[in-house]
Backbone as JSON Lines, residues from 0, in Angstrom:
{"i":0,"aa":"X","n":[113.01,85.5,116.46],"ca":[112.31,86.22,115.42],"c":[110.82,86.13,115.68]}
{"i":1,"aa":"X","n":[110.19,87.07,115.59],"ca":[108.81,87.44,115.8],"c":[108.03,86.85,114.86]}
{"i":2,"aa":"X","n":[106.62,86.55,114.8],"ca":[105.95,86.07,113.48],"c":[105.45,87.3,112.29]}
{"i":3,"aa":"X","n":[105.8,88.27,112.78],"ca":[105.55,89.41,111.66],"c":[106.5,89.3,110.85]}
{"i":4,"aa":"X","n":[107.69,88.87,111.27],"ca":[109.11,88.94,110.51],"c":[109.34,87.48,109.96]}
{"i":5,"aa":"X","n":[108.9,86.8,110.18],"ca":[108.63,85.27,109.59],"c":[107.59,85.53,108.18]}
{"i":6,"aa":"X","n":[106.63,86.33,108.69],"ca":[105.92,86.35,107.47],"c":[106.01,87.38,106.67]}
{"i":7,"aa":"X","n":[106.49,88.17,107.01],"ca":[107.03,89.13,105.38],"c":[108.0,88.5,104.64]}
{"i":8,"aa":"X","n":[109.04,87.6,105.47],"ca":[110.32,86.55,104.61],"c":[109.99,86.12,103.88]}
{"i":9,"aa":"X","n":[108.23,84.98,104.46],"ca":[108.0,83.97,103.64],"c":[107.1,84.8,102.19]}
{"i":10,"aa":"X","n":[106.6,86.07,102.66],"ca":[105.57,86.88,101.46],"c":[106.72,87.2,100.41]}
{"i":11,"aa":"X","n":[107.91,87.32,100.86],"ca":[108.56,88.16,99.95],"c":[109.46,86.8,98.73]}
{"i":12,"aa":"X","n":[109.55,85.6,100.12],"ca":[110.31,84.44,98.97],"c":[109.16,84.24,98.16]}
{"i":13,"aa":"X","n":[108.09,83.67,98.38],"ca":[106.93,83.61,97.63],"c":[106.68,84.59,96.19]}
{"i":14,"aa":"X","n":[107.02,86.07,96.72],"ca":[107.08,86.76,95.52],"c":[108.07,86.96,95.1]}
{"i":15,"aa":"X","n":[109.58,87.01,94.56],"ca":[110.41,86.41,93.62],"c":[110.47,84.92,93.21]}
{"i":16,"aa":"X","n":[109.61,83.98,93.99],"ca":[109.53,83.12,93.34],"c":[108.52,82.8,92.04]}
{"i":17,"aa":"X","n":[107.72,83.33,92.63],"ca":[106.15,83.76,91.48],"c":[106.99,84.77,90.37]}
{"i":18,"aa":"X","n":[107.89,85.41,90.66],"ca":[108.55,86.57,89.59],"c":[109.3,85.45,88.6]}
{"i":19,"aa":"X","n":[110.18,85.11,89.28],"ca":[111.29,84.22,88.28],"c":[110.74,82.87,88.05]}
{"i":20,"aa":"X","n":[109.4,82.48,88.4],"ca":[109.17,80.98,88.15],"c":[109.31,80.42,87.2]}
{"i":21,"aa":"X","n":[109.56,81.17,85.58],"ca":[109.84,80.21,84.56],"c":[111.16,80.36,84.39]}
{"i":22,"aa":"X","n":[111.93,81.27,85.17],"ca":[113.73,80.97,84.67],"c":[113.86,79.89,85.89]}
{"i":23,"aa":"X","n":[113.3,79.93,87.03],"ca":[113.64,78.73,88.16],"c":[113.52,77.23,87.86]}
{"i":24,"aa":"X","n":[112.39,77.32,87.06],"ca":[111.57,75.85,86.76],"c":[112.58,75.8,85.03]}
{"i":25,"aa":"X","n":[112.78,76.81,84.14],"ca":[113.86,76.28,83.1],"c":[115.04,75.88,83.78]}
{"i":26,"aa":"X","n":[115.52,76.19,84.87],"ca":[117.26,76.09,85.12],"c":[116.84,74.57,85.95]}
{"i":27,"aa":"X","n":[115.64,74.47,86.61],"ca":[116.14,73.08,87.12],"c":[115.9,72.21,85.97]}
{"i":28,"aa":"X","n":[114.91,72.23,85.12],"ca":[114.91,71.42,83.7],"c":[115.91,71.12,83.1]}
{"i":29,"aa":"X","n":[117.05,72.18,82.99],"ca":[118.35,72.21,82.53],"c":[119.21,71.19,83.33]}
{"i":30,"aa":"X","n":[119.01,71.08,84.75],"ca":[119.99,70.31,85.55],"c":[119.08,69.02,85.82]}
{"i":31,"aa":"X","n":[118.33,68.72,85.53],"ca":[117.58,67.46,85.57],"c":[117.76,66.74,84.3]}
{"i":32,"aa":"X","n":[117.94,67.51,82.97],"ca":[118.3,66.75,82.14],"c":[119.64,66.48,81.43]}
{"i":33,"aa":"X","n":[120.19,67.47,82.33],"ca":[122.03,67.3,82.35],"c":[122.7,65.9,82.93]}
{"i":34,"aa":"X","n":[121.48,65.61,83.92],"ca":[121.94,64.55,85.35],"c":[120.97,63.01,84.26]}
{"i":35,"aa":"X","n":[120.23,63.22,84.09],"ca":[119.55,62.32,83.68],"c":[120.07,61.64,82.3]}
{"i":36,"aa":"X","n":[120.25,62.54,81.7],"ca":[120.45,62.53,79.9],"c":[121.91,61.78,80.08]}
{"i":37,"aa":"X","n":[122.73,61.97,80.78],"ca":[124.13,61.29,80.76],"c":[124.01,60.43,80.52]}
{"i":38,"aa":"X","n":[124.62,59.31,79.6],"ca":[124.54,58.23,79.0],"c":[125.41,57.16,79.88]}
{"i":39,"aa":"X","n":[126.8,58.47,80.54],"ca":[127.66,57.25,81.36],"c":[127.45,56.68,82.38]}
{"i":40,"aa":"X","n":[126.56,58.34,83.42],"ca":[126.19,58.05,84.43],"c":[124.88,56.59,84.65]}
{"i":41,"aa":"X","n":[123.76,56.79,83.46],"ca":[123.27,55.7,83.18],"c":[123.75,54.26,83.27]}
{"i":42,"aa":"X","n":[124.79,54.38,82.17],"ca":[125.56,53.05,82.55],"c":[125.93,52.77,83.77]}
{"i":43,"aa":"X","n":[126.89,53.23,84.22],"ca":[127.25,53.26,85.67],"c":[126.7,52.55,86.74]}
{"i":44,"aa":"X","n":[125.13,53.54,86.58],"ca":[123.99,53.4,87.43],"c":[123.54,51.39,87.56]}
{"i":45,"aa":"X","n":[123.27,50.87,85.68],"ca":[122.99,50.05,85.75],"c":[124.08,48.66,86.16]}
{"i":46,"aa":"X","n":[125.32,48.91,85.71],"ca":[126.15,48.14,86.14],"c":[127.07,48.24,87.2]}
{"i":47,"aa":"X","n":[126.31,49.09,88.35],"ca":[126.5,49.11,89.18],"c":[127.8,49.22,90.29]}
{"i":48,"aa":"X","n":[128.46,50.0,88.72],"ca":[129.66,50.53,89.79],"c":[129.69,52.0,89.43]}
Protein backbone atom coordinates (compact mmCIF):
# COMPACT_ATOMS: atom_id res chain seq x y z
CA UNK A 1 0.00 0.00 0.00
CA UNK A 2 1.22 3.36 -1.07
CA UNK A 3 1.31 6.35 1.47
CA UNK A 4 -1.50 8.22 -0.32
CA UNK A 5 -3.69 5.28 0.54
CA UNK A 6 -2.44 5.03 4.14
CA UNK A 7 -3.42 8.48 4.52
CA UNK A 8 -6.82 8.93 3.28
CA UNK A 9 -7.59 5.53 5.70
CA UNK A 10 -6.12 7.26 8.50
CA UNK A 11 -8.14 10.97 7.37
CA UNK A 12 -11.18 9.12 6.99
CA UNK A 13 -10.92 6.88 10.55
CA UNK A 14 -10.10 10.15 12.13
CA UNK A 15 -13.29 11.57 10.63
CA UNK A 16 -16.00 9.12 11.81
CA UNK A 17 -14.27 9.12 14.76
CA UNK A 18 -14.56 12.96 15.40
CA UNK A 19 -18.37 12.19 13.96
CA UNK A 20 -19.44 9.53 16.52
CA UNK A 21 -17.08 10.61 19.40
CA UNK A 22 -19.75 11.01 21.97
CA UNK A 23 -21.70 7.67 21.09
CA UNK A 24 -17.92 5.98 21.07
CA UNK A 25 -16.73 7.53 24.33
CA UNK A 26 -20.73 6.82 25.87
CA UNK A 27 -20.54 3.02 24.77
CA UNK A 28 -17.09 2.55 26.25
CA UNK A 29 -18.40 4.36 29.56
CA UNK A 30 -21.15 1.87 29.38
CA UNK A 31 -18.63 -1.14 29.25
CA UNK A 32 -16.23 0.26 31.74
CA UNK A 33 -18.83 0.57 34.17
CA UNK A 34 -20.52 -2.71 33.42
CA UNK A 35 -16.87 -4.38 34.09
CA UNK A 36 -16.07 -2.26 36.98
CA UNK A 37 -19.45 -1.75 38.82
CA UNK A 38 -19.79 -5.68 39.23
CA UNK A 39 -19.85 -6.29 42.72
CA UNK A 40 -18.92 -10.17 42.12
CA UNK A 41 -16.30 -9.66 39.84
CA UNK A 42 -14.89 -7.24 42.62
CA UNK A 43 -15.09 -9.80 45.08
CA UNK A 44 -13.53 -12.32 43.12
CA UNK A 45 -10.85 -9.94 42.20
CA UNK A 46 -10.11 -9.37 45.96
CA UNK A 47 -10.26 -12.86 47.20
CA UNK A 48 -8.54 -13.95 44.72
CA UNK A 49 -10.10 -16.62 43.05
Amino acid sequence: MGTVEVVIIVAVLVGVALIFREAIVGFVKDIIDSVFNDSEIVDKLRTGY
